[in-house]
N, C-alpha and C positions, 0 to 999 in steps of 0.2 A: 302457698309457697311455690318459685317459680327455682322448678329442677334446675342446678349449673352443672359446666363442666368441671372435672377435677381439677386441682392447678399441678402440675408436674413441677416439684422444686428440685429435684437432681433424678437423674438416669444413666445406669450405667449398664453396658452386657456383659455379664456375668459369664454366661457359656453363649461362644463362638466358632463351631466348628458345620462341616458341611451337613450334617445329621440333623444338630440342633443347636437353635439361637435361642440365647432367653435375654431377657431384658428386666433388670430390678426399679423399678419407679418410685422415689419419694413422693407423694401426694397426700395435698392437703386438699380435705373433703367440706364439700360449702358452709355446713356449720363449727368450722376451723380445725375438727381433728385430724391430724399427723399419721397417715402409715408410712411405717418405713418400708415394708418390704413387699410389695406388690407384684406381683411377677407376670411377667408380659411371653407369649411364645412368639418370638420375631417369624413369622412366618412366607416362603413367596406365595404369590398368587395362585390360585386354582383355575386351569380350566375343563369343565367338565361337557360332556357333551352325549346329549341324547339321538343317536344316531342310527335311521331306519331305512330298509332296506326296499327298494321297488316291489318285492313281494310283502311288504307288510309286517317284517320281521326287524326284531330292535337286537342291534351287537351289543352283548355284554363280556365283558372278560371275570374268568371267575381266578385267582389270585389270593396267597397267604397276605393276610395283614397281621404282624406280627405283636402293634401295640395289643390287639386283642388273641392273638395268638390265633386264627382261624381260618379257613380261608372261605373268601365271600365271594360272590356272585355280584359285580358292581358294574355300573356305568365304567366307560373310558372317560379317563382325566389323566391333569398332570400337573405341575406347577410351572412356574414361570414367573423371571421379576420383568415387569412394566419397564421400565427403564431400559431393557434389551430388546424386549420384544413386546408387541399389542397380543390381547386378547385371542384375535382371529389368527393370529399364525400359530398362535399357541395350540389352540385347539385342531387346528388342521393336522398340527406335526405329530399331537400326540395321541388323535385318531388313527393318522397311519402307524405311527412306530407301534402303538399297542393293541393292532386288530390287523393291520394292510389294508386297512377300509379305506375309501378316498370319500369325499361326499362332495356331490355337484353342488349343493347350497348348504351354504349354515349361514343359520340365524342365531343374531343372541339375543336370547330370549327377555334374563335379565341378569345382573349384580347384586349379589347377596354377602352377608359377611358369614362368616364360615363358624365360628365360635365366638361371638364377639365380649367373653366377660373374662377370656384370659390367652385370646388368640389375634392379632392383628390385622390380618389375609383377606380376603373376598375370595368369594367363586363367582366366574363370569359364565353362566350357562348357559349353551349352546342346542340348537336344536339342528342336526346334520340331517337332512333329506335325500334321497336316492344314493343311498351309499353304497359303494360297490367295491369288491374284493379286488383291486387295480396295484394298488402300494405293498412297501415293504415292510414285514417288521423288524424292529430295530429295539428290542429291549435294552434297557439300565441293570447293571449288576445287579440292583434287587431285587430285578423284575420278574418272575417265572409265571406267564401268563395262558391261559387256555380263552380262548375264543368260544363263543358260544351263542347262538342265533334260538332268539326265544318269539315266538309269534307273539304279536301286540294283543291277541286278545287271550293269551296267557299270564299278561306280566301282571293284573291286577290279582289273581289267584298265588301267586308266588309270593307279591309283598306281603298277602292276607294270613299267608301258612308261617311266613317267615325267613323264606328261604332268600327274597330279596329283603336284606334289614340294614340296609347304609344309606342315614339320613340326605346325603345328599343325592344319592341317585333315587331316592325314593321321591324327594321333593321335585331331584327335573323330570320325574315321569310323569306323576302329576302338571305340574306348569307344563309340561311339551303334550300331554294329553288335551288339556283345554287350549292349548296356544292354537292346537290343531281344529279342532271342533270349532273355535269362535273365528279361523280365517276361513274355512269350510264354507261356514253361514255368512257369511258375507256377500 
């Protein structure tokens, strides 16, 4: 049997506000059955960035996230729609606004899709090299952020206890861990 795609026979957004977008999809599934109510979370773009310090230290901002009601210890990110703005400026603007870090280089690392079985979005991850305390910050109303400088040969003890546990900043430690190591040995 050769996987297809869904066919989308109607779509409509349901809920449209700046918070949250959702999207209801008709789709008919390759062996012909009918959902009606499929629901999509219209999402922007993520970009996130792994961003470390000439001494060897990686910025994280620690932050309430309220869907889980906690607040976590995570990588800098942000959203952003493609149509306004690339990747790279995104992760520039929201490294500064949410640390005052600048980074002389970021690389992106790679594109990944964020939730892809009821979320639309990518994260474009970033790996920020010699970043240094130079910018401003500039928080969002729902921003209330603490700064927080963790030595790189700490961060794999903290995912391991739990104290770092958001899948995405967990996954670009890892990829910006090995991104690093395999340009090393080069």
């Amino acid at each position: 049997m050769t996987i297809q795609k869904w066919k989308i026979l109607k779509s409509n957004l349901i809920i449209d506000n700046q918070w949250c977008r959702v999207r209801q999809d008709q789709v008919e599934l390759s062996d012909g059955t009918i959902i009606d109510d499929y629901f999509v979370n219209v999402r922007p773009e993520i970009a996130l960035i792994l961003p470390i310090t000439p001494n060897k230290e990686i910025v994280f901002v620690r932050q309430y996230r309220h869907g889980v009601q906690e607040i976590l210890l995570e990588l800098p990110a942000g959203s952003f729609e493609p149509k306004k703005e690339d990747s790279l400026t995104a992760a520039k603007r929201e490294l500064e606004e949410e640390t005052g870090y600048v980074a002389q280089e970021l690389i992106l690392m790679t594109t990944i899709y964020d939730n892809p079985v009821k979320d639309d979005n990518k994260i474009h991850i970033f790996l920020g090299l010699n970043v240094e305390k130079t910018g401003k910050i500039e928080l969002d109303i729902t921003e209330e952020i603490e700064v927080v400088l963790v030595p790189m040969k700490d961060v794999i003890d903290k995912i391991m206890s739990g104290e770092i546990c958001v899948a995405g900043t967990i996954s670009t430690i890892f990829m910006g861990l090995q991104f690093m190591k395999t340009s090393l040995d080069k």
